[in-house]
N, C-alpha and C positions, 0 to 999 in steps of 0.2 A: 561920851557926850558931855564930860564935867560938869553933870548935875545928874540927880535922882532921876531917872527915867520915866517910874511913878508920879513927878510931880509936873511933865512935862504938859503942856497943856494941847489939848489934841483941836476943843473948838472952844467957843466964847462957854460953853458950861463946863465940860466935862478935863480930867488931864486925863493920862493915860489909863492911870489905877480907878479913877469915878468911871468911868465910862466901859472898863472892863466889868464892875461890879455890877452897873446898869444893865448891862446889857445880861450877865448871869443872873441875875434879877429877872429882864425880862423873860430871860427864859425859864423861868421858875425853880429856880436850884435855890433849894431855901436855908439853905448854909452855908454863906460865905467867908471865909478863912483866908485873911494876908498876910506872908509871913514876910517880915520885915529883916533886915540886918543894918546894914551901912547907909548912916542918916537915918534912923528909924524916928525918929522924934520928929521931924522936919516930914515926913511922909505921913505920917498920921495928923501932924497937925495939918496938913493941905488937904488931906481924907475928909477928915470933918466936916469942912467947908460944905461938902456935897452933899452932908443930912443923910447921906446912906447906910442903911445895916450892913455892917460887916463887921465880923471878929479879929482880933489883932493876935501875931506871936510872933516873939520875938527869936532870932536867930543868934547866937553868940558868936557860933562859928561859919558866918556867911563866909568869910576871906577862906574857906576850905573848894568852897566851888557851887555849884546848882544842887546837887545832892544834898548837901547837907542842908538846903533850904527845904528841897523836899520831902525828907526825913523828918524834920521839924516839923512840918505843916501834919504829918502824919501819923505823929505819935499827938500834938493834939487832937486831933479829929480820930483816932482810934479807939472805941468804944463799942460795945455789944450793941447788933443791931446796927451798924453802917458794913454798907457792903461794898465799897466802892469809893473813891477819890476823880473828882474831875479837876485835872490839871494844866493851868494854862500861865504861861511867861507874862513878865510886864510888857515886855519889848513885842509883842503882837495884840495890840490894844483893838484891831478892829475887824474883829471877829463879828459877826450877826448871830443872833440869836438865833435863829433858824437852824444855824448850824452846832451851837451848843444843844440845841432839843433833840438832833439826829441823833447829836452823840451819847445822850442819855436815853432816847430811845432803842438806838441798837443796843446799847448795853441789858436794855430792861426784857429784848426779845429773846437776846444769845445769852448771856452771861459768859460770853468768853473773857478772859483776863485783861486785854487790853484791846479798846476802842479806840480810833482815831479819823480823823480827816487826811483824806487822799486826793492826789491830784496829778495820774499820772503817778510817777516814780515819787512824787513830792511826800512828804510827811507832814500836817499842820497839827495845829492845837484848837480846842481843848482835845488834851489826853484822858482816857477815862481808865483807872487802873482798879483792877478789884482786887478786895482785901489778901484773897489766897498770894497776891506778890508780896504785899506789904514788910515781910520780915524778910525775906530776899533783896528786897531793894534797902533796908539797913542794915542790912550784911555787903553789900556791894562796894566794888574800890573805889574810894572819893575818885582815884583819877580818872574809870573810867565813866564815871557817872551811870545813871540810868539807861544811858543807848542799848547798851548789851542785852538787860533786860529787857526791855520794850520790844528790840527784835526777836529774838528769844520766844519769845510768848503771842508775839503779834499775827494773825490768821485773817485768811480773805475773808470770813466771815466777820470780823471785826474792824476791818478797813471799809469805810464807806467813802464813795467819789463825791467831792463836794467841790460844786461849782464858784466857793465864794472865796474869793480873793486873801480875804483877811485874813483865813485860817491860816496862809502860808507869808505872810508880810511880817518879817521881821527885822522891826527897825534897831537900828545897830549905831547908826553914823548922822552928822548933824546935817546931812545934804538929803541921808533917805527921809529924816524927818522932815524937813522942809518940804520935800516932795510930797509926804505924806498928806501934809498939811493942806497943802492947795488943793488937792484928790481931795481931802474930807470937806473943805469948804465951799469947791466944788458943786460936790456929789447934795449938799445938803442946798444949797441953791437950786440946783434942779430940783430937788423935793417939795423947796417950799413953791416957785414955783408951778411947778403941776399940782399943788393943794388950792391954787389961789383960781 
């Protein structure tokens, strides 16, 4: 994209990283954890902006791959009494709340090791991964990252089908954002709209 993905801005309030927080916010996960690497200073200062609670960590060795960011995120957040990590990419910023509450709800009914959003054959985020993987997934090969894991451990009881789009919308390239963008400007027009 040749800029932080994080600081991309999704509508007149929100970039990608506010509007991810918001919405984990709205869904009441009362621990929010960004782990940063490349342009970190530049991502948090555009953070601020948005007045939102969230915790910052920094990653030294982002340039190793996704792993190592998630490793990072999870040796802060590892402490007595968490059971569980809910994991979601910048590059899928529009997720609904709705669907991060399934995801914390199925986890809270099963407690199998990993939760996720399905759709079809599809795999979305957030990921909910509990603690028992934790040290398996810092043991795992930077190259292959966490996939192996995740299917590994992953069970129909912990797949739930979810009808919302954004769990599986992975913006990647500067035309899906552009698309994206009209979709989000869109979709909140008709909102306001039918409020009026």
């Amino acid at each position: 994209m040749g800029r932080p993905k994080a600081t991309l801005p999704l509508d007149a309030r929100d970039t990608f990283l506010s509007h991810i927080v918001r919405t984990f916010l709205a869904a009441e996960v009362d621990d929010v954890v960004v782990v940063v690497g490349h342009d970190a200073e530049a991502i948090v200062n555009s953070f601020s902006e948005s007045g939102l609670p969230a915790r910052f960590v920094a990653n030294p060795d982002y340039d190793r791959g996704q792993l190592s960011s998630l490793v990072a995120g999870l040796a802060f957040v590892d402490r007595p009494g968490i059971t569980a990590a809910l994991v979601t990419l910048v590059d899928v910023p529009l997720v609904l709340p709705e669907t991060v509450r399934a995801v914390v709800d199925r986890y809270r009914k099963t407690h199998v090791p990993i939760v996720r959003p399905t759709s079809g054959a599809r795999h979305g985020h957030p990921l909910l991964i509990d603690r028992s993987l934790f040290d398996e997934l810092r043991a795992a090969d930077p190259v292959a990252g966490a996939k192996p894991i995740v299917r590994a451990h992953a069970t129909a009881a912990g797949d739930i089908e979810i009808a919302d789009e954004g769990a599986f919308l992975d913006i990647d390239t500067e035309a899906e954002y552009r698309n994206r963008i009209t979709i989000v400007g869109r979709n909140r027009s008709i909102a306001d709209e039918g409020s009026r």
